[in-house]
N, C-alpha and C positions, 0 to 999 in steps of 0.2 A: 666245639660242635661242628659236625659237616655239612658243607650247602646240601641240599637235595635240591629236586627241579617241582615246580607247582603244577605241572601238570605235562600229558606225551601230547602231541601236536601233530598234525600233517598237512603238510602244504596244499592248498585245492591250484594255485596257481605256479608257474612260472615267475620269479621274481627277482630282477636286476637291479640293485642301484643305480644314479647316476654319477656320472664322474664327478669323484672330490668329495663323496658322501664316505668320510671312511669307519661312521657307526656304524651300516648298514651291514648286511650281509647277506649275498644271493642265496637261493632257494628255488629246487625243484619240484617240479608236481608230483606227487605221492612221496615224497618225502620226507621219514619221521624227524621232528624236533623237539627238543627237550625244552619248557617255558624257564627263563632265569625270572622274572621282571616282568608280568602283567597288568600292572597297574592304571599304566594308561590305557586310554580311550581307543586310541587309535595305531598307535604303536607299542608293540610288543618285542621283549627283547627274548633272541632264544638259542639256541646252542644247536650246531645241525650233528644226528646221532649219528656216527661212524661204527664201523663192524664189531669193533671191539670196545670193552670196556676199558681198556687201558690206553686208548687214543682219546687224543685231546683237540675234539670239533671243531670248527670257525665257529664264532658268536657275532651277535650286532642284532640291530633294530629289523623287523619286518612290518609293513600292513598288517593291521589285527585281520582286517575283512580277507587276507590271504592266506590264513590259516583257521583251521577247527581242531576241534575235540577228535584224537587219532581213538579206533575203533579195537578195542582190546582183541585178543586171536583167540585169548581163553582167560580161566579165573583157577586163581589154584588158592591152596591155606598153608597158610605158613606154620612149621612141623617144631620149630623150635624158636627160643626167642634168640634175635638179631642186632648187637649195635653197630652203629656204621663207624667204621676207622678212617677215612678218607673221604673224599670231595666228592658227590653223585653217588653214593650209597643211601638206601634208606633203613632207617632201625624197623624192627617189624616186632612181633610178641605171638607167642605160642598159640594157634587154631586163627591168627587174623585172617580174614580175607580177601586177596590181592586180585588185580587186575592186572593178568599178561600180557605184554603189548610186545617183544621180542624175548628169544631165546639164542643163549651162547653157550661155548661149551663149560664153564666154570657159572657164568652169573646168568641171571635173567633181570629186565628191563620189568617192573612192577610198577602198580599204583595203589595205594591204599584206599579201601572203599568207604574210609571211615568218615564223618564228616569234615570238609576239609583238607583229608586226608594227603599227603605228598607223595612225589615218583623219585626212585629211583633205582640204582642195582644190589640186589639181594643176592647171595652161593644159592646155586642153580640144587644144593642139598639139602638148604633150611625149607623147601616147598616142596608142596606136594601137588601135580596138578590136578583137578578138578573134571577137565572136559570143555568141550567149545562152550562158546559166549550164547546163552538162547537168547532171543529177542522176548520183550516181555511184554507183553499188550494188556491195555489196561480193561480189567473187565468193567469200567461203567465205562460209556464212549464218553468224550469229552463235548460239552455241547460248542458246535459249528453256525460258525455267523454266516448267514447269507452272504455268498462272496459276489461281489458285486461282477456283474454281466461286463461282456464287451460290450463296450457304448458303438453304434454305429450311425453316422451322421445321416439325414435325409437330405434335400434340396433346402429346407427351412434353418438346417443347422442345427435342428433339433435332434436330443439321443435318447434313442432306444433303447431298452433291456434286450442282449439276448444269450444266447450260452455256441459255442464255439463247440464243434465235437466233428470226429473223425466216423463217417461211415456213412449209412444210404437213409440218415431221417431226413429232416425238413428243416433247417436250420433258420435264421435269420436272415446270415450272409451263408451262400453255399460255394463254393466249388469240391468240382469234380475232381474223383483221384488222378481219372486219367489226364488231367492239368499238370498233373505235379510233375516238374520239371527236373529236379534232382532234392533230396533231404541228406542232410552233411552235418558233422558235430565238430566243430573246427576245435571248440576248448571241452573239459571234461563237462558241463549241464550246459552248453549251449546246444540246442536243436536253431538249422538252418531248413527252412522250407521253402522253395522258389518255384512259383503256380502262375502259369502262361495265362494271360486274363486280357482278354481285348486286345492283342499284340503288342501289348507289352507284361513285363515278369515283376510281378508282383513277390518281393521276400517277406519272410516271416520269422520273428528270431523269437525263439521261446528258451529261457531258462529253467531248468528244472531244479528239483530240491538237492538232486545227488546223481552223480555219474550212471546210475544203474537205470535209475528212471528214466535218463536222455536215451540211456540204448535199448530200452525197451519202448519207447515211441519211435524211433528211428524203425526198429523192427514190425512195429504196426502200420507204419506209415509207409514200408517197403513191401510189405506182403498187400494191402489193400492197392496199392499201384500195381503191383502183379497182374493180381486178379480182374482189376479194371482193364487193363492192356490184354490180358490173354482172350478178352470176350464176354462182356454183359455177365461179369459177375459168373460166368460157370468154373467149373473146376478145371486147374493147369495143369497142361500135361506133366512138366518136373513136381517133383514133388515138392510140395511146402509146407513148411510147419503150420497145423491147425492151429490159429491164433486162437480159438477160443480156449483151447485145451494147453497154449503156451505159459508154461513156469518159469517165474522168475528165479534164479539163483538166492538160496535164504540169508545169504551173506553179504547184504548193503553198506554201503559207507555210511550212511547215516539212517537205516533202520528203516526207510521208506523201500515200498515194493509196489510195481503194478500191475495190477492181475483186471483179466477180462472176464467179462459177467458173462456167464451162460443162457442167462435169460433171453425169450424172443424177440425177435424184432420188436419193438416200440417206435412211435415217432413222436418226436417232440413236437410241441404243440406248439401256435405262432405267438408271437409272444403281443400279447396287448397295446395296444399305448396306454401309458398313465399319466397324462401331463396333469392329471390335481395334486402326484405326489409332490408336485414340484422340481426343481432344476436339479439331474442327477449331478451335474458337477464334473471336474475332471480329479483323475483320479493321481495321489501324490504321495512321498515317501520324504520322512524327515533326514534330514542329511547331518548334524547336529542335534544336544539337547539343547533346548530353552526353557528356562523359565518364567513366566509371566510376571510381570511388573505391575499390570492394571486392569481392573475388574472386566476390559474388555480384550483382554491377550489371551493364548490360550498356550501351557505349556506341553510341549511334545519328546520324545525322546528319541533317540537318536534311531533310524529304520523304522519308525510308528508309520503306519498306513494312515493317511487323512485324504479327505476328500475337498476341493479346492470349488467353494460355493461362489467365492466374490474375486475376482482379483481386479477390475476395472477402477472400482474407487479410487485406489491408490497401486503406485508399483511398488512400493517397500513394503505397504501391509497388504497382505491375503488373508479374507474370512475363507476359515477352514471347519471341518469337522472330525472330529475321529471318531474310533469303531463304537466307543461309548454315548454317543450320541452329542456329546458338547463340543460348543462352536465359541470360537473365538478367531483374532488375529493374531495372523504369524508374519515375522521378518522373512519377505521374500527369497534370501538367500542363503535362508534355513531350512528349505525345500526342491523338492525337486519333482516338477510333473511328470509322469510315467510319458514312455516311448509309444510312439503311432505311429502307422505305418496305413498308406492309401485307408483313412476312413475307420483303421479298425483300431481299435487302443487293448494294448494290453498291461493289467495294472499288476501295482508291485506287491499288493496285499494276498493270503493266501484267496486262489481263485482255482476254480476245476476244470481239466482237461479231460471230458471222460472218451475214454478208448473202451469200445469194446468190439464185440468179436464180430467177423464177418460182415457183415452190415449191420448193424444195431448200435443205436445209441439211444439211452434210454435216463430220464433226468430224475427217477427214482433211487434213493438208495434202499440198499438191502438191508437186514438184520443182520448178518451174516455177512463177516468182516469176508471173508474169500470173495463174495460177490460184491465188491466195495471196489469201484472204477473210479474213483476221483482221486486226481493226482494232484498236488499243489506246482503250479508254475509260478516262477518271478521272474520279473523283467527287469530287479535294480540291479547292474552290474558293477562288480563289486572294482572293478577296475575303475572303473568312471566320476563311483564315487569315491574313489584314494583323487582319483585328476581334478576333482571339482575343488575335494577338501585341500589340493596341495596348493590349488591357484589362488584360493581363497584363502590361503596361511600367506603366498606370498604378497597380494595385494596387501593384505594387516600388515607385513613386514615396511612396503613400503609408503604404507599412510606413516606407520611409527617413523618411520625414518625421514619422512619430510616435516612430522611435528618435531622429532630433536632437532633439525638443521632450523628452522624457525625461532625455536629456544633460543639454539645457540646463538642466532642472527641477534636474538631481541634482548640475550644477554651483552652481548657485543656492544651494541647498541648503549644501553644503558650504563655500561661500564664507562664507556668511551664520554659518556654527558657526563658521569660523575668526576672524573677527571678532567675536563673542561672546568667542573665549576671550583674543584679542588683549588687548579691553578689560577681560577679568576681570585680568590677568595684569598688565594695566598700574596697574591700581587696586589689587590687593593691594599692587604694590611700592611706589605712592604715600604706602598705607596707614602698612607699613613705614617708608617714609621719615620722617614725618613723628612716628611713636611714637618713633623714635630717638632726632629730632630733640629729641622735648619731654624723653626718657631724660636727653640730654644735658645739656640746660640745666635741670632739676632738682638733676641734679647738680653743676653748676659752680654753682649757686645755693646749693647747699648748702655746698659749698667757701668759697665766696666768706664768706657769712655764719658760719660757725662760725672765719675765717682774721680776720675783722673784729673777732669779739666776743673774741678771744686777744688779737687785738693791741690794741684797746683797752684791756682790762685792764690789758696788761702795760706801758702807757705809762709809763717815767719823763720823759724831756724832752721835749714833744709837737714839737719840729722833726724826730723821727724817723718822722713822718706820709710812707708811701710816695706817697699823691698825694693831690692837691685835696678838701677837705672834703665839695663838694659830692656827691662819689663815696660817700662815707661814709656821708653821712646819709642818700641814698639806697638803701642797704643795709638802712639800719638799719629804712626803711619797707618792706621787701619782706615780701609773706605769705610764709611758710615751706610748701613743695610740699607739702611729705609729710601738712599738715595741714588741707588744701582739700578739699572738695567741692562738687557742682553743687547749687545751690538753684532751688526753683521756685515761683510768685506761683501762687494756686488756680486760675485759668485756664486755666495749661498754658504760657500763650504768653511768657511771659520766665523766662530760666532765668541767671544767674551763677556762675560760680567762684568761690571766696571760701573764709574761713577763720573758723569762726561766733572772736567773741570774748566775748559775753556778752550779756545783755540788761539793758534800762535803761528806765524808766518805760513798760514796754509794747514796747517796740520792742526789734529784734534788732542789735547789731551783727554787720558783716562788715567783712572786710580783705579787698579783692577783690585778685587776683594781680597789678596794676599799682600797689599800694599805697594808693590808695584806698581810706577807711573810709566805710564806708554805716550808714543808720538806716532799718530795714524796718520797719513797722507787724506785729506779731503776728499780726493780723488777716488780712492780704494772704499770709499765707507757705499753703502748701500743708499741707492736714493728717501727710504722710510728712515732710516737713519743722520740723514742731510737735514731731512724737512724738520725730525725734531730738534736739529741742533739751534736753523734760524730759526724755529719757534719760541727759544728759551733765550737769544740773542735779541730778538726783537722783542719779547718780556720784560730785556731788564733784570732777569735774574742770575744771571751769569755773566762777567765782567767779556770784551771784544776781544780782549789782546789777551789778558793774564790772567792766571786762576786765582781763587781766593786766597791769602796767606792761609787764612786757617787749614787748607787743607795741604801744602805745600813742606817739603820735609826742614828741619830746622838748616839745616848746610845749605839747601839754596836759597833761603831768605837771607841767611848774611853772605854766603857769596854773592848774591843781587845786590846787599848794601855795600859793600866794598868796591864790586864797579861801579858805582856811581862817582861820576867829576865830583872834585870838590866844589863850592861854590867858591865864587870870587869876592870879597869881604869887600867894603869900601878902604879899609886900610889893612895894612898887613899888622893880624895878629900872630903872634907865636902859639904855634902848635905846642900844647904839653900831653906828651904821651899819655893816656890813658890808661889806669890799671885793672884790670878787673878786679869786682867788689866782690865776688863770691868765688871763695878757694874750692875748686871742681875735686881736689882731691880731699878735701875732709868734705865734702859732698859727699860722694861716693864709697869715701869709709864709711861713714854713717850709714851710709843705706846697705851695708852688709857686704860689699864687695874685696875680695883679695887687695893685698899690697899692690901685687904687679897688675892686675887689672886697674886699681885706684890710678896707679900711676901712667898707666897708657890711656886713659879715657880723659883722664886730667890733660894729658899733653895733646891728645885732639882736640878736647873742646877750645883749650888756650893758642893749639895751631889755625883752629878756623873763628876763634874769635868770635865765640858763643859766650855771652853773656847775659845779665836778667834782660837788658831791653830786649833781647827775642825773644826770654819767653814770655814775658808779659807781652807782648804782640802778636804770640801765637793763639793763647789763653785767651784773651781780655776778647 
């Protein structure tokens, strides 16, 4: 199936991206565009039409408010039926009725008139043309709201009803043509009027509906300064176009014309005060839609004319009214008050400009659409509000942007406490673990050693040794938990476990918890260290000189008995060698040990002269 385009376009502005926008795509004034993509509000995607149908356009985003509905040249029926083979063709069907918008030499530029209908290019042979586009008026007139006056302020601040009009009545506020200082159209519906008023220049910007109306005011506004310059309203010498008798061109950008009444002079009448109707309000034009939330909002739609009753209460809410008479509050910056200029306001809702001929202005309408002088002017420029609505996308962009940096700060934040407690949680149970651990094996230590020192004692045949000796005597060197503490050298910086056992020419012993016995200088130990050792010397529970046998390894209790002098007998007895009573190597068979171990453990304990009386003195 081929794209076709939703509708033909023409630019009313001038329109440049700005740098680094590369969806966009410029666009000149009167220039036709083909709509890709109308969906949004605000932005509009569209294809700009080149000469030929076989060239391929720039595309990109423009302002909706910068483009309108392009105004067909003619209408023709299509003579055969059409499917499209390619990309911007549209299918058509025998007698439909199309809207021409350009002609080439093979295709023509069509839109279908059908509900909905699409645009594109048709063989410039399957049509037939038809004739120009007539304009089509509706025969019931459409009923017209009183468009609200130019408010003009008094010394009280209070505003007036009045109506604004070009010629020789009585107006509210008046000046003179011959004021007018210069009238200039700088963009296609902008009117520029600049009136010398008390030595200073008073401007006037008035928007119109369509190019054609701006240049037919400009021309009314240029002949009545003539005629005031050439002399009290008589007739100028060069010729000039009789405004009353002046025809607009029938062929408008958007179907609006302004014709001058023939009717006589009239003068408009002054216009009353009515302060019981209450406060006229300033006058305002929605710049977004809203919807109402609360029985007291009021929902608006986007370009809706409302009138702005309260705004003092609050700056965010403004009590508004629109042209249906209901009043609620609107978000302040969902609105936008109409432009003043010295005192005079001109608003954005339709309002009447009436022009009519020579001197005359007259606030009657006629039956009789030719004698029909009221032109709709606006004053919302469509430029101002693309600036308003883009500064107010960017503000949204950067509240959004400092609520994610917040997030992220306060997920940060939270990530970082839950890993704190991670690691607390993991380290208490390390803690845990590892006190348990030492719980444990204090205790089997304790087991172990007090199940040794019973069954030692209670040895009758030493083959009922449960295992290997070496296990044994290794017990027998363990410091005892319950009776260690941490030591420290006056420094600070080495510290040992240990189990004090006494002191000895100056120096401390310890039994550290791997069964190593040390000899520390007095000197080097920590003063907290000193004071418990005289605390447990002057107790009495710790021998001055020597440690306890029982904690002592069995090789230096009989090395200690064998220095020892003999004693001196009162007569001399005969020494007889002494044999040891217990064979160390069927000892040590018995308890599971190799031949060549039995026999080297045998030859130590009989080289140092271990026998029961140590262990019974070690045990007992």
């Amino acid at each position: 199936m081929s794209a076709t385009y939703g509708s033909v376009l023409v630019a009313l502005y001038d329109y440049a991206p700005p740098a680094g926008t590369e969806d966009e795509v410029a666009i000149k004034e009167d220039q036709l565009l083909l709509l890709l993509d109308g969906s949004d509000d605000e932005w509009w995607k569209v294809k700009i039409k080149t000469n030929s149908q076989e060239d391929n356009g720039d595309s990109g985003l423009v302002p909706k408010a910068y483009v309108e509905e392009a105004k067909p040249i003619t209408s023709a029926k299509a003579l055969y039926d059409y499917a499209a083979n390619g990309d911007g063709e549209l299918s058509i069907t025998e007698d439909e009725s199309l809207l021409v918008f350009d002609q080439e030499t093979e295709w023509t530029l069509v839109k279908s008139t059908k509900p909905g209908g699409k645009a594109g290019y048709v063989p410039a042979t399957y049509i037939e043309l038809s004739g120009s586009v007539q304009e089509e008026e509706s025969a019931v007139a459409a009923p017209v709201l009183p468009p609200p006056a130019a408010a003009i302020l008094d010394k009280k601040d209070k505003k007036k009803k009045g109506t604004l009009g070009v010629g020789n009545g009585t107006p509210v506020q008046q000046w003179q043509t011959s004021a007018v200082v210069t009238v200039t159209s700088d963009k296609a519906k902008h009117v520029d009027i600049q009136i010398a008023s008390g030595g200073e220049i008073t401007t006037l910007r008035f928007v119109a509906s369509s190019r054609d109306v701006s240049e037919a005011i400009l021309q009314k506004v240029e002949a009545s300064r003539s005629i005031a310059n050439s002399g009290s309203g008589s007739t100028p010498t060069a010729p000039i176009p009789d405004p009353i008798n002046t025809e607009v061109p029938k062929h408008h950008k958007n179907g609006a014309s302004v014709r001058f009444a023939k009717s006589p002079d009239s003068v408009i009448p002054n216009p009353e005060d009515d302060d019981d109707d209450g406060p006229l309000g300033e006058q305002a034009s929605a710049l977004y839609d809203f919807t109402a939330q609360a029985s007291d909002e009021l929902s608006v739609k986007e370009g809706e004319t409302l009138i702005v009753i309260n705004r003092e209460e609050s700056e965010e809410w403004w009590k508004c009214r629109n042209m249906k008479g209901e009043e609620g509050v609107v978000p302040s910056s969902y609105i936008e008050v109409s432009y003043t200029q010295k005192g005079l306001l001109f608003y954005a809702n339709p309002s009447s400009l009436q022009l009519q001929g020579s001197s005359t202005l007259a606030r009657s309408q006629s039956q009789d659409d030719e004698d029909d002088t009221t032109t709709e002017l606006t004053t919302s420029n469509a430029a101002e509000q693309q600036a308003a609505a883009m500064a107010e996308q960017r503000r949204l962009e950067k509240i959004k942007e400092r609520e994610e940096a917040e997030r992220r700060a306060a997920d940060e934040k939270r990530r970082k406490r839950e890993q704190e407690r991670t690691e607390a949680e993991a380290r208490a149970r390390e803690l845990e673990r590892l006190e348990q651990q030492r719980l444990e094996k204090e205790k089997c230590v304790d087991q172990l050693i007090k199940w040794t020192e019973k069954f030692i004692v209670s040895i009758e045949p030493p083959n009922k040794l449960p295992g290997p000796p070496q296990v044994l005597v290794r017990l027998l060197i363990l410091s005892r938990p319950g009776k260690t503490r941490i030591w420290h050298d006056r420094t600070g910086q080495f510290k040992v476990e240990a189990e004090f056992l006494g002191i000895e020419n100056g120096k401390i012993k310890l039994h550290k918890s791997n069964g190593v016995i040390i000899d520390v200088p007095s000197a080097k130990m920590s003063p907290e260290d000193m004071a418990y050792v005289e605390k447990l010397i002057n107790a009495g529970k710790s021998p001055a000189t020597a440690p306890d046998d029982d904690n002592v390894p069995l090789s230096v209790i009989a090395e200690r008995r064998n220095s020892r002098p003999p004693s001196t007998p009162s007569r001399p007895v005969p020494q007889q060698p002494k044999k040891p009573q217990i064979d160390w190597f069927d000892f040590f068979l018995s308890a599971g040990c190799d031949m060549d171990d039995c026999t080297r453990y045998a030859a130590s304990f009989n080289r140092d002269k271990i026998d029961e009386s140590i262990v019974e003195i070690s045990f007992v």
